[in-house]
C-alpha positions as CSV (number, residue, x, y, z in Angstrom):
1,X,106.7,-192.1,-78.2
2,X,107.6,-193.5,-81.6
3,X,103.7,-193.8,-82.4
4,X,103.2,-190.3,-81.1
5,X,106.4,-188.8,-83.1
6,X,105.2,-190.7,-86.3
7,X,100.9,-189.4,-85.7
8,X,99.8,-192.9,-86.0
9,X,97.4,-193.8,-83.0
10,X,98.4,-196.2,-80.4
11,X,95.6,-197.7,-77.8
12,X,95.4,-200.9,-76.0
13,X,92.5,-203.4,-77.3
14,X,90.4,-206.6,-76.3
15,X,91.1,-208.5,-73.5
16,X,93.8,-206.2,-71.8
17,X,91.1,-203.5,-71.7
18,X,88.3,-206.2,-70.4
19,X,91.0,-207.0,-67.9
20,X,91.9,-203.8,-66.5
21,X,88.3,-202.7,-65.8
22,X,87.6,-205.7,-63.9
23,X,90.6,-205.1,-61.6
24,X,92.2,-207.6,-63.0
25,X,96.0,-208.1,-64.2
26,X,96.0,-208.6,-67.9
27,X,98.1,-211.5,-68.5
28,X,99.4,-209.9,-72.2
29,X,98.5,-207.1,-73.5
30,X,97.6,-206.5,-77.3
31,X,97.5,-203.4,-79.1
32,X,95.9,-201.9,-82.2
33,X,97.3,-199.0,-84.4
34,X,96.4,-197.0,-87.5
35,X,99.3,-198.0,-88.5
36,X,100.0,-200.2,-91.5
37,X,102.7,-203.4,-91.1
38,X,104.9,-202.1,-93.4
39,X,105.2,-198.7,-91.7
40,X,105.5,-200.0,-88.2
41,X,108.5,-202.4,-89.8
42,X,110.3,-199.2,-91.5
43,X,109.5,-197.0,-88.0
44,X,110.7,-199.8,-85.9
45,X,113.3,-200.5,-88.1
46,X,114.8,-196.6,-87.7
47,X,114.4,-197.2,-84.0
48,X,116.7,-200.3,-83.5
49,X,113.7,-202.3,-81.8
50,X,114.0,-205.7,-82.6
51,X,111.0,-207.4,-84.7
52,X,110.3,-210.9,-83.8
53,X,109.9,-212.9,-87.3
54,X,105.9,-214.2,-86.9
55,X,103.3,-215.3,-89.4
56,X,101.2,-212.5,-88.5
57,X,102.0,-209.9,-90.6
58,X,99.6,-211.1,-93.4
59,X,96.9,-210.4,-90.6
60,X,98.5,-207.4,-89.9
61,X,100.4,-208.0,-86.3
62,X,104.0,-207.1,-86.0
63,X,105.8,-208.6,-82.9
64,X,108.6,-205.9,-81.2
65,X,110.8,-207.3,-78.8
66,X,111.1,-204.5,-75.9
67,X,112.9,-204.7,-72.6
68,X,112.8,-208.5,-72.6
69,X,109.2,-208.4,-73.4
70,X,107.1,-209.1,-76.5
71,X,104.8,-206.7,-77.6
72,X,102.3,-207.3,-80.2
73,X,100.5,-204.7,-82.1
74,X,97.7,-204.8,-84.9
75,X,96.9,-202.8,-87.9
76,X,92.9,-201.8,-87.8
77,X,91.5,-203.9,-89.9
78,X,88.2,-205.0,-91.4
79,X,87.1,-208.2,-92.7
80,X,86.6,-208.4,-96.1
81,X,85.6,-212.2,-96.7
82,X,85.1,-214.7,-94.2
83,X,84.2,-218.6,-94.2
84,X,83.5,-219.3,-90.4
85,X,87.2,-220.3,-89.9
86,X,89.6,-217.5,-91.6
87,X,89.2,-213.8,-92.5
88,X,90.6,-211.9,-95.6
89,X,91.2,-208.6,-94.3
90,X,92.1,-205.2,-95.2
91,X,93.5,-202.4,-93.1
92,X,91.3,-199.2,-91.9
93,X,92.3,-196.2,-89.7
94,X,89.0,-196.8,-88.5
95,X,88.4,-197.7,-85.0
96,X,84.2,-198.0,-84.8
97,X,84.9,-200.7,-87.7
98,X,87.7,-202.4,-86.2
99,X,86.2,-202.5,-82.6
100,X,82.3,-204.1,-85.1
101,X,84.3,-206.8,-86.4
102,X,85.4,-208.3,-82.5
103,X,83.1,-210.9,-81.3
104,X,81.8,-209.8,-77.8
105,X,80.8,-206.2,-76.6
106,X,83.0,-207.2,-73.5
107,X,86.1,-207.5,-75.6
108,X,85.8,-204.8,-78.3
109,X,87.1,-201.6,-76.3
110,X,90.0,-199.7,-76.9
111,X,92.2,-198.1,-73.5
112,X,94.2,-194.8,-75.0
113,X,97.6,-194.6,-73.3
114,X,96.6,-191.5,-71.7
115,X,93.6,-193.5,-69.8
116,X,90.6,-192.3,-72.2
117,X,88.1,-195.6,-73.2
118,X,86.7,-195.7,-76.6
119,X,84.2,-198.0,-76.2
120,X,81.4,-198.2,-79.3
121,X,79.4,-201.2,-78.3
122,X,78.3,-200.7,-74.3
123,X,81.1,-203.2,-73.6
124,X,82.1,-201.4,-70.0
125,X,78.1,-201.1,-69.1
126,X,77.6,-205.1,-70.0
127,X,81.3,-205.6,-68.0
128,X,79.8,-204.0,-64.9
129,X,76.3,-205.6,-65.7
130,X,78.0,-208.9,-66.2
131,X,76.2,-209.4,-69.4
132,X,78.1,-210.9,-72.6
133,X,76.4,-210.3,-75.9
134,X,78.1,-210.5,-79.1
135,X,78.9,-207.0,-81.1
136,X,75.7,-206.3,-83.2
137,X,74.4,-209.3,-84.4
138,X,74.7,-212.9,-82.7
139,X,74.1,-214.8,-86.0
140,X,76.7,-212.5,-87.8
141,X,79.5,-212.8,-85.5
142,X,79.4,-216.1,-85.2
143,X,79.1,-216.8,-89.2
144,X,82.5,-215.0,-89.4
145,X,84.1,-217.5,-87.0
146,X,82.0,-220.7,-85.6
147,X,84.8,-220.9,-82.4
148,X,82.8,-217.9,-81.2
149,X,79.4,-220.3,-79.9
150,X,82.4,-221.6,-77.5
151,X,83.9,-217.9,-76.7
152,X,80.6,-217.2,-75.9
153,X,79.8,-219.7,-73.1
154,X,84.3,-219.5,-71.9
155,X,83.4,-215.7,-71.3
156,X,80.2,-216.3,-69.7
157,X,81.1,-218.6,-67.1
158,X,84.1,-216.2,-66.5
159,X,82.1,-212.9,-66.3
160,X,78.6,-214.1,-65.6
161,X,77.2,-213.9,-62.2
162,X,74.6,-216.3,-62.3
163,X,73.7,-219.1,-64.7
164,X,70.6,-218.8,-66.8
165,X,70.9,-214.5,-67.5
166,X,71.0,-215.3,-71.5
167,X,69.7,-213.4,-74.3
168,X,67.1,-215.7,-75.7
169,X,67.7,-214.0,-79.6
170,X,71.5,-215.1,-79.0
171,X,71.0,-218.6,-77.7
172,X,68.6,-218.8,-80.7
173,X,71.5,-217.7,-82.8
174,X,73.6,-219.9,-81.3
175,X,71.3,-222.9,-81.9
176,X,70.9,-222.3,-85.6
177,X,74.5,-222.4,-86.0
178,X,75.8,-224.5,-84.3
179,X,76.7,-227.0,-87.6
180,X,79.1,-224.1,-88.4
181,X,81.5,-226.0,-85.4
182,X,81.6,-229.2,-87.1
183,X,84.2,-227.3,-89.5
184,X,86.5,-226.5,-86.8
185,X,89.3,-227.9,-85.7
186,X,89.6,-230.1,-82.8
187,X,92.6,-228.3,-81.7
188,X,90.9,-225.1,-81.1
189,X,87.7,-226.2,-79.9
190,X,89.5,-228.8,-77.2
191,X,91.7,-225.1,-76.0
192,X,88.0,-223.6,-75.4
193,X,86.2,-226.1,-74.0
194,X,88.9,-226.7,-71.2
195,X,88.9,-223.5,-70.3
196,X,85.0,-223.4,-69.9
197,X,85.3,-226.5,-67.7
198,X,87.7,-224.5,-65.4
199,X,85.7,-221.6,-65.1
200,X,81.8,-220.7,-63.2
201,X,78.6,-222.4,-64.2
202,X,80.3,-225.6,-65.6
203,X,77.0,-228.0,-65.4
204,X,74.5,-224.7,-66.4
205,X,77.0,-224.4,-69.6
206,X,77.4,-228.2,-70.6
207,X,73.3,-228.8,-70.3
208,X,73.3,-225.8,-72.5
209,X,75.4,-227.2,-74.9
210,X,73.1,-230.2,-74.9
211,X,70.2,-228.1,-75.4
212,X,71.4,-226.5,-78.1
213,X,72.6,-229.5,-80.3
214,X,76.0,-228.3,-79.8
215,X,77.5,-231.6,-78.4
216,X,77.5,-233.6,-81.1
217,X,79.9,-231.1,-83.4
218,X,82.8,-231.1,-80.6
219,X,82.7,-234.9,-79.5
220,X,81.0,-234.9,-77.1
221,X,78.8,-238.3,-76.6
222,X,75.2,-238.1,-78.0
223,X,74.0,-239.1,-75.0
224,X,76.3,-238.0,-72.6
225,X,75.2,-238.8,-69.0
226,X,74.1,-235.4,-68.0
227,X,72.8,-236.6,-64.0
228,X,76.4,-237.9,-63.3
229,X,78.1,-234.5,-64.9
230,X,75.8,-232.7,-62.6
231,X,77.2,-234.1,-59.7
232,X,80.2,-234.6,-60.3
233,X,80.4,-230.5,-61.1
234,X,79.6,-229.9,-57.4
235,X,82.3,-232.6,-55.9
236,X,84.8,-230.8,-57.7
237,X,84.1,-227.3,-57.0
238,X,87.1,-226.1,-55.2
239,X,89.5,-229.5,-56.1
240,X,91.0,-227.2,-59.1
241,X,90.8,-230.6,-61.0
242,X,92.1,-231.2,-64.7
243,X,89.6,-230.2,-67.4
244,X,89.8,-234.1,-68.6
245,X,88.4,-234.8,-64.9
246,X,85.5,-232.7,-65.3
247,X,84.6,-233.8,-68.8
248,X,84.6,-237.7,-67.8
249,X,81.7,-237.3,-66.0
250,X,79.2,-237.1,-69.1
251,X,81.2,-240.0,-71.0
252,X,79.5,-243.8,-69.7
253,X,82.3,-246.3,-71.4
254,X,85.6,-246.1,-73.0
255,X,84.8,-245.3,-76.7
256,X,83.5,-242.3,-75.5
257,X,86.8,-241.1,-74.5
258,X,87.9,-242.3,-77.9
259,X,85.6,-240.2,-80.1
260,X,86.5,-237.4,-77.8
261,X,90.4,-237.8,-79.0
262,X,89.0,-238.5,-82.8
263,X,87.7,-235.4,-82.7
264,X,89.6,-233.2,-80.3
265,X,93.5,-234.6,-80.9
266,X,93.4,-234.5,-77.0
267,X,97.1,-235.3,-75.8
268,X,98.1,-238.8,-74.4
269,X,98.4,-238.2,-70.6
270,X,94.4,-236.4,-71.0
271,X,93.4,-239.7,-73.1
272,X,95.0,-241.8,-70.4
273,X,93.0,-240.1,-67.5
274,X,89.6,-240.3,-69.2
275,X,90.3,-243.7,-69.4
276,X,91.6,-244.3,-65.9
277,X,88.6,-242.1,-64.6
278,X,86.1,-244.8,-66.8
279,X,87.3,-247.7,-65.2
280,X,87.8,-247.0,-62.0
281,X,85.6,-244.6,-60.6
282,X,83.2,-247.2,-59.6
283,X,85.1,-249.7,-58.0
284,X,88.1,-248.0,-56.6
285,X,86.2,-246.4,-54.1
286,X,87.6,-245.4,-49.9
287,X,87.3,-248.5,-47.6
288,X,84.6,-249.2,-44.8
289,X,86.5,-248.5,-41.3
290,X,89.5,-247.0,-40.4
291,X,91.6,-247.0,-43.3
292,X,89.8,-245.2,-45.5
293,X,92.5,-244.2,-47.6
294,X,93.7,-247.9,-48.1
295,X,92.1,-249.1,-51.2
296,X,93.5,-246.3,-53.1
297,X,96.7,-247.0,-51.4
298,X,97.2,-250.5,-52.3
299,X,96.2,-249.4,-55.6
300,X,99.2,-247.0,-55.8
301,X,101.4,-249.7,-54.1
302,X,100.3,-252.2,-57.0
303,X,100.4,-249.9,-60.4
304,X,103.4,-250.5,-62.5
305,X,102.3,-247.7,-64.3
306,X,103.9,-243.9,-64.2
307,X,101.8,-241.2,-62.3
308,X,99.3,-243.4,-61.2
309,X,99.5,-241.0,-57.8
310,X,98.5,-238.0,-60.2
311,X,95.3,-240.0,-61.1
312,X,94.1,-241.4,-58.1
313,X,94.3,-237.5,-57.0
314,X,91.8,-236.8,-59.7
315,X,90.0,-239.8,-59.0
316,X,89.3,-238.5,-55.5
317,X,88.6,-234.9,-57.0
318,X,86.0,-236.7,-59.4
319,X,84.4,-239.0,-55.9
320,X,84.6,-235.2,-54.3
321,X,86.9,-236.3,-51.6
322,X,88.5,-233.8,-50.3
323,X,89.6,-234.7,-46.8
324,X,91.1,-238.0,-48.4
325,X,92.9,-235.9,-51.5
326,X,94.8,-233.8,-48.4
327,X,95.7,-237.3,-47.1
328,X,96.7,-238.8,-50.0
329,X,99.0,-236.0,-51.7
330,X,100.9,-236.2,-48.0
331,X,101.0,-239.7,-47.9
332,X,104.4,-240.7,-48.9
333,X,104.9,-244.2,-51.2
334,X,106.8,-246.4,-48.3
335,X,109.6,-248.7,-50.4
336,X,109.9,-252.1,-49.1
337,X,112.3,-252.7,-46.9
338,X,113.4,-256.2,-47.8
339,X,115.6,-257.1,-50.4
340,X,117.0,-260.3,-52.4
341,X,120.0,-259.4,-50.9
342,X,118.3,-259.9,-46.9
343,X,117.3,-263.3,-48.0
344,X,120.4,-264.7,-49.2
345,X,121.9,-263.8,-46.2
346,X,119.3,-266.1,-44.6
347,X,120.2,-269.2,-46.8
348,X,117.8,-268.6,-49.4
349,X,119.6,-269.6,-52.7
350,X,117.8,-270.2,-55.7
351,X,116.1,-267.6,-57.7
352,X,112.8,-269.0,-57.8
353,X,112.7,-269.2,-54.4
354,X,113.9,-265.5,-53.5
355,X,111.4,-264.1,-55.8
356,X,108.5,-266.3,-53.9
357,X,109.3,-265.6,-50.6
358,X,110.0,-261.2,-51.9
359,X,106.1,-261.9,-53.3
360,X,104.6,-263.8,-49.9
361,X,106.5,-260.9,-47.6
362,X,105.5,-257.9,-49.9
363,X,101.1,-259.5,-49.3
364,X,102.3,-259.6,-45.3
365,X,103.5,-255.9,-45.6
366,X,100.9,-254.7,-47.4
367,X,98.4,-256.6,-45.0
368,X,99.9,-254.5,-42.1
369,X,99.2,-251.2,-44.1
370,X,103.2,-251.0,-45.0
371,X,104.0,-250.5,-41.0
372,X,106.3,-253.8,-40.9
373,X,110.0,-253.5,-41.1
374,X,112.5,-255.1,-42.2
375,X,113.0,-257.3,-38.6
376,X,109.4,-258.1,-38.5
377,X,109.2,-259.4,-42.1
378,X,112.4,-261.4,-42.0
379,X,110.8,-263.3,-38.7
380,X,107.4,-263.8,-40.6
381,X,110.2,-265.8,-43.1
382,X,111.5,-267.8,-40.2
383,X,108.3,-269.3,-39.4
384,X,107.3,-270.1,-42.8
């Protein structure tokens, strides 16, 4: 109603429109307007609508706070100068030129609040097609921002029905440019790449990214071990695992996890669980007979460490254990029923000795899988 009262045009644009057409809820929704910052401040201003203070407004977004919600809406805007990171823009009541400068056909349409699509570039034919092609030219769109190769391949496992259905002048593009990534920063590549190892076609994508000399510019290992990633991309299908999980596979040794965090600035818990994943995912493996679950249970019952139970879960996600996850996450740690306190009582005195004794009972527990209690124990201390 204010954008209507004022004339300046109001539509919904990018990923809120993909969104909606694929029957999906958007998760935010962004808008785009012919109208300039400054007039939106002075219109919102006159309204009593609350403007959130954000470092947008250079790029032309203003942020109203509505009902408890935050809206954000965008000038039109072209891109006058661009280096592959950041764009010098200026504003345009255009919306063919605004929808030219968006990376992918899929994400360039506009939704006008009374349900009409202004789509320029074939973006709702490729959306029903499950095609993704960048807006007019693939070497272009990607010169204006490198972070798009990645885009690219997050959208295509998202969208994409099968792996393989490329455009061969756009992986062409891709491949030329791909230096262009080696000037981006870790912190934005490392938020695309998870999401690509979350979504469809994981191992198809990550060959690709091999193939075309992408790897190397986003720290990932030279020669990453492609055969293991393979496979482990199939054990973890429906595990929902942690993007760290996934990515381990194609790393052979710790300093591979280490050049990932030199170049990605990956947080401390991720860091940890590439290197848990590295040593152990050979040897901590389920046990013959039985007690399958025991090795990894011991393991637990041994780690001084914090949320050692959060990685072994992975761990199992990375072996493609399913059955044995579902047993482990309802497995509850068992605490150990006997104290200093018990063994005093017995007669036990000195220090050293309690702390023996707490060691030799805590092996006989563990040998009986954590069953014995507290009567059973103390009797096993009799006879010794």
């Amino acid at each position: 109603e204010l954008f209507e009262k004022k004339n300046y045009e109001l539509r919904i644009a990018g990923g809120a429109v993909r969104d909606l057409l694929s029957g999906v809820t958007p998760q935010d929704i962004d808008f785009a307007t012919t109208a300039t910052p400054a007039e939106m401040k002075e219109m919102f201003t006159a309204a009593g609508v609350r403007l959130i203070n954000n470092k947008g407004e250079k790029h032309g977004t203003i942020t109203a706070r509505l009902h408890e919600q935050n809206f954000e809406i965008t000038t039109l805007r072209i891109d006058v100068v661009t280096d592959g990171r950041h764009a010098e823009v200026e504003f345009t009541t255009d919306w063919h030129k605004d929808a030219e400068r968006r990376d992918l056909t899929v994400n360039s349409m506009f939704l006008g609040l009374d349900g009409t699509l202004y789509d320029f570039f074939n973006g709702y034919e490729d959306l029903k097609n499950k095609k993704i092609r960048f807006v007019g030219k693939a070497a272009e769109r990607i010169q204006e921002d490198y972070l798009r190769i990645l885009r690219y391949f997050r959208f295509y496992g998202r969208i994409a029905e099968k792996p393989g259905d490329h455009e061969s002048i756009t992986l062409q593009a891709i491949k030329e440019n791909a230096k262009g990534l080696a000037g981006i920063s870790g912190e934005r590549i490392w938020v695309e790449l998870k999401k690509i190892l979350l979504g469809n076609h994981v191992n198809h994508l990550v060959q690709l990214m091999y193939e075309l000399d992408i790897a190397q510019y986003i720290g990932l290992p030279l020669d990453g071990n492609l055969e293991e990633f393979a496979r482990v991309s199939k054990n973890i299908q429906n595990l929902s695992p942690k993007p760290m999980t996934v990515l381990t596979a194609l790393f052979k040794g710790k300093d591979d996890v280490t050049n990932l965090d030199l170049r990605l600035k990956i947080s401390k818990e991720e860091k940890n669980l590439g290197l848990f994943l590295v040593k152990h995912r050979q040897e901590l493996t389920k046990g013959p007979g039985p007690e399958p679950l025991r090795p990894y249970q011991d393991f637990l019952m041994d780690s001084r460490e914090a949320n050692t139970n959060s990685k072994i879960f992975e761990l199992l996600k990375y072996q493609g254990e399913e059955q044995l996850l579902k047993e482990m996450q309802e497995w509850t740690v068992p605490s150990f029923p006997v104290s200093g306190h018990d063994l005093r009582k017995m007669g036990v005195s000195s220090g050293k000795e309690i702390g023996t004794a707490l060691q030799q009972l805590r092996d006989e527990w563990k040998k009986s899988g954590y069953h014995m209690d507290k009567e059973e124990l103390l009797s096993c201390l009799k006879k010794v």
